[in-house]
C-alpha positions as CSV (number, residue, x, y, z in Angstrom):
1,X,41.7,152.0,62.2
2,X,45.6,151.5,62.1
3,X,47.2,154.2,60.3
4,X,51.0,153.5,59.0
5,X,53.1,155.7,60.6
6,X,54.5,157.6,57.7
7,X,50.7,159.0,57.9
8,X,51.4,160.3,61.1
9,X,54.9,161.8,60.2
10,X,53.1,163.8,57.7
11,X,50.4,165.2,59.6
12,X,52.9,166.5,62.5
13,X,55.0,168.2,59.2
14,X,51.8,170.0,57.9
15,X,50.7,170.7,61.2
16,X,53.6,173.8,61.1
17,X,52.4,174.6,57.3
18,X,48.7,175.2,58.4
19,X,49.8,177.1,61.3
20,X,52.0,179.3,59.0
21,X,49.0,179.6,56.6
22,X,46.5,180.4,58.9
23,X,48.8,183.3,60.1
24,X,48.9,184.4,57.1
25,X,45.8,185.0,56.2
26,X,44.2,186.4,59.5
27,X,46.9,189.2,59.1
28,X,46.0,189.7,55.6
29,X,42.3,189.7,57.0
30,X,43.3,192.5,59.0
């Protein structure tokens, strides 16, 4: 499957988000 590649400009900008998110809740875990 051929993606456009505004898809994959968007993926690599939420990549950071995820990260960000993902921090945030395993410190609120803790």
């Amino acid at each position: 499957i051929n993606l456009p590649s505004h898809i994959n400009v968007n993926e690599i900008e939420l990549m950071p988000v995820t990260q960000t998110w993902n921090g945030f809740y395993i410190e609120r875990d803790e």
